[in-house]
N, C-alpha and C positions, 0 to 999 in steps of 0.2 A: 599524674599522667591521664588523657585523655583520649589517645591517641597512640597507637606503632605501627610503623611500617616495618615492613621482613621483606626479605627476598629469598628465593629457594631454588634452587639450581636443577638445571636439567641431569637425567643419568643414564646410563647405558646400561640394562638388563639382560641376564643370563650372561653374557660375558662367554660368547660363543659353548663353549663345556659346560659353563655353570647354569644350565636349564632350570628358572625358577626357584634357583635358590641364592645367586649371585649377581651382586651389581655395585657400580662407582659411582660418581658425581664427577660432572665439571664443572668446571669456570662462569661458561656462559654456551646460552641463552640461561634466564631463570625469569621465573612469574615472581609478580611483588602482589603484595596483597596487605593493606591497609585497614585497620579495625580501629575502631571511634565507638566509646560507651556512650547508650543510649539512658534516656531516663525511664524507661519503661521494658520490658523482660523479652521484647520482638529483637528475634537475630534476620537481620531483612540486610539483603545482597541490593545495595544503595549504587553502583556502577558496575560495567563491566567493559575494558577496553582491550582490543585487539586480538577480540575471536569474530570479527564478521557477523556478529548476533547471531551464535551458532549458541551458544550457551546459555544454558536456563537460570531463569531469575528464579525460580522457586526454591528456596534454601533446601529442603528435602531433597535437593534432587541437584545440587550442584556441590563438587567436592569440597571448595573454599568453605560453604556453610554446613555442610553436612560433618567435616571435621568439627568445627568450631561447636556446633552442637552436642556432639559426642565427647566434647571435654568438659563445656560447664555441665554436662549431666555427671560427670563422672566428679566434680568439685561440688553437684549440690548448688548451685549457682543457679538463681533465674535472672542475672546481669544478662541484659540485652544489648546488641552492639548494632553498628551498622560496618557493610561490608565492601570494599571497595577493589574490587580485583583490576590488577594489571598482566594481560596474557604476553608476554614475550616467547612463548613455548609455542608450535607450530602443533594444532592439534590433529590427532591421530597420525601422531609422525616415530611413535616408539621412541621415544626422548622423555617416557615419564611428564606427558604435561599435565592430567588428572594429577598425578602426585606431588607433583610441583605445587600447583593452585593449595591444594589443601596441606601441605606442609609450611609454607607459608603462612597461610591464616593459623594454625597451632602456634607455631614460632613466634608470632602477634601477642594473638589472645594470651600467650600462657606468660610473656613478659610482661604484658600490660594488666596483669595479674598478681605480678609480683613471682612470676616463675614458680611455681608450688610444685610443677613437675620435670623430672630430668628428661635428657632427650630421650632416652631409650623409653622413659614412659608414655611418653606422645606416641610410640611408634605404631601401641595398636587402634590407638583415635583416627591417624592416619590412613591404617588399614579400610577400617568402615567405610571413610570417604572413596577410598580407591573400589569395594564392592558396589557402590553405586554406580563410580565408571564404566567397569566393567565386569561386573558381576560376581568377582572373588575376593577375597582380603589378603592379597595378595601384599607381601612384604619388600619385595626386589629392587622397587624405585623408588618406595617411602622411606627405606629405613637407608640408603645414601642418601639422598638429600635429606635426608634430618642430621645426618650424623657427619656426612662426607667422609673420603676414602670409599678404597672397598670395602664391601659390607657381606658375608656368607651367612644365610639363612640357613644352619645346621637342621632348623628344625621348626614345627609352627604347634607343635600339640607336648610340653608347653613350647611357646614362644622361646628359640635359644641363635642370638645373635651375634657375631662374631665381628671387630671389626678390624679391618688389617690395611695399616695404612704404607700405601704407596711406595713405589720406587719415586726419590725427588724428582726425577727427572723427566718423569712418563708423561709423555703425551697424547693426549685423544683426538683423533678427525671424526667430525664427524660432517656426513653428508647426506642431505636430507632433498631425495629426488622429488618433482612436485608431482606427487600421482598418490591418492589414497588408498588406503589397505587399514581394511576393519580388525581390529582383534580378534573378532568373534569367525573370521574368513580364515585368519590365520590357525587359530585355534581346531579351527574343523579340518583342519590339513596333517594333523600332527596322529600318528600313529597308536593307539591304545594297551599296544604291548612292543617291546623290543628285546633283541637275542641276547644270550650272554655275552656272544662277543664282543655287539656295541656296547653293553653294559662295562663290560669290561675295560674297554680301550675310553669310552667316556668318564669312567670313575682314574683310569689314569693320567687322563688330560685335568682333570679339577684338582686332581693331588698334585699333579705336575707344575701349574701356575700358582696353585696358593705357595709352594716353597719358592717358586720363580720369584713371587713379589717380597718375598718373605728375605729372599738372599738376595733379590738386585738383579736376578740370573737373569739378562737381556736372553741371551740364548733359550735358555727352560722358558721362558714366557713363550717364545715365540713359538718353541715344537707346543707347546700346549692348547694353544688357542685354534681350535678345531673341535667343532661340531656332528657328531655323528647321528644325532637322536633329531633334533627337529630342524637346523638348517637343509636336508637334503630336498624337504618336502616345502618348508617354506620359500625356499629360494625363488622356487616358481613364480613367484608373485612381484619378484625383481626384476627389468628386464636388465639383461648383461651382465647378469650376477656373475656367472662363471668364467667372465675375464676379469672381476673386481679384486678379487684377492691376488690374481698376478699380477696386474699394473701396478695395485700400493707395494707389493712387498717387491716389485721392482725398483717403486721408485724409493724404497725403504723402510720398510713398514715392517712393525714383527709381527702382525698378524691383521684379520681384518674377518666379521662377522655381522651381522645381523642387530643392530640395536632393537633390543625388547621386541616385538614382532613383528619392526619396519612398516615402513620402507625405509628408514633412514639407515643407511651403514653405517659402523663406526670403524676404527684403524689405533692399533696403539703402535708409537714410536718412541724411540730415546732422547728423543729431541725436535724443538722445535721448527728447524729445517725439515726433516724428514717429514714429521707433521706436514706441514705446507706441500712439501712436495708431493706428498699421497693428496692431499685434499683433489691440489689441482690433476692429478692423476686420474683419482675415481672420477672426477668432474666431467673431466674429459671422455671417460669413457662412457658416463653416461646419456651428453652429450650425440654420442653415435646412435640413439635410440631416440632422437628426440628431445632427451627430457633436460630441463632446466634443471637445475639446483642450487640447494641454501649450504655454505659451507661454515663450518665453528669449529675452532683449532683453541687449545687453552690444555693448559696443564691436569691432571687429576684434580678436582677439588679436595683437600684434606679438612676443611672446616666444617660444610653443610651448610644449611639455611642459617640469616645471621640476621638480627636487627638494622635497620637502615637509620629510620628515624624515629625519634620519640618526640611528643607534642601537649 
């Protein structure tokens, strides 16, 4: 081998209740990213398609290479690659696209390797690349797309990761309005203490959905999926938020929340009609505000990031 291409799937963060320690994968959008051994020990980022030349070529400082770095150090390897990213992830749209990018180049590098580490091992390589993004090592969108399914981050000191796959039949919308929102804007909105009570009713919405996916409970999924801790404050940053969750769960929706820090919403449903019928739903209502949108309807991913091609 000379050569692998990966692909790594977009994913939905926090999962409305699960603030920062929950998250899934789906289907599509996902970034590919392509890795080719050099004969010399430089890991140099050789292309980049479909960020607008928003994204940096300096491997320190781009997740694709900044993963891929933090694994041959961790293998003892001064094997030099070159890096070829493909962005199909809409960036700063809360869809995990830093995580994406460098989940991928792992999934790469560590086949064209010869695989020496499991998925769950890559997951804190991944991490580091997402600290670059955005400034924590944070685990919510790299450890679904590496793993696929939902993914519950019990814990990060040490690292304790759970993973709980899916109702077969779950569907995600997701809808991604064309208006940007920073992390770091999102971040500054979020409260630094909360009462017992929200404490309370949000530790029973997280327990309430992981048995929901756990039994199939269409129902418990859907009382569950509500946000008391950071959607009230983030929402602002959405225009029409506050009629989004009643049009999808009109048109059928069991619930509807905030993907990762938005603006992209997402919507989970029992099926793929109802999927569609939210998309065009929330679309529509975004619509009344102006705004254009990207819609992506697809099953939960239960795989994760996979190889494409080998060369």
């Amino acid at each position: 081998m000379k050569s692998v291409k990966a692909i790594a799937p977009a994913t939905v963060a926090n999962v409305c209740c699960g603030f920062d320690i929950l998250g899934f994968a789906v289907d599509a959008p996902g970034d590919e990213v392509k890795i080719t051994l050099r004969d010399d020990s430089e890991v140099k980022i050789k292309s980049i398609v479909g960020d607008e030349n928003k994204l940096p070529y300096d491997p320190a400082k781009n997740t694709a290479s900044v993963a891929v770095i933090s694994f041959l150090k961790k293998m003892g390897s001064t094997q030099g690659v070159d890096i070829e990213l493909t962005k199909n992830l809409p960036l700063g749209s809360g869809m995990g696209s830093s995580a994406a990018s460098g989940v991928a180049a792992l999934v790469a590098i560590n086949h064209l390797l010869g695989n020496p580490l499991t998925r769950d091992q890559l997951i804190p390589h991944a991490m580091e690349a997402e600290k670059i993004a955005c400034g924590a090592a944070h685990a919510d969108n790299v450890a679904p797309s590496l793993l696929g399914g939902f993914v519950l981050i019990r814990d990060y000191n040490p690292l304790d990761i759970i993973k709980i796959d899916a109702v077969e039949n779950l569907y995600c919308t997701l809808v991604h309005p064309h208006l940007e929102l920073k992390t770091e804007d999102s971040r500054k909105v979020l409260r630094h203490s909360v009462t017992l009570k929200d404490t309370i009713t949000q530790s029973g919405n997280i327990a309430g959905l992981m048995i929901g996916l756990l039994k199939g409970d269409y129902s418990l999924i859907s009382r569950s999926l509500i946000d008391v801790i950071a959607e009230p404050t983030r929402s602002a940053f959405i225009p029409g938020f506050d009629n989004l969750r009643q049009v999808a769960m009109e048109a059928g929706a069991l619930g509807l929340g905030i993907s990762g820090s938005g603006p992209t919403v997402f919507a989970l449903s029992e099926n793929e009609m109802k999927a569609q019928q939210t998309a065009q739903a929330i679309q529509s209502e975004f619509l009344k505000h102006q705004l254009n949108s990207d819609l992506y309807v697809s099953k939960v991913n239960q795989e994760g990031a996979k190889v494409l091609t080998v060369d």
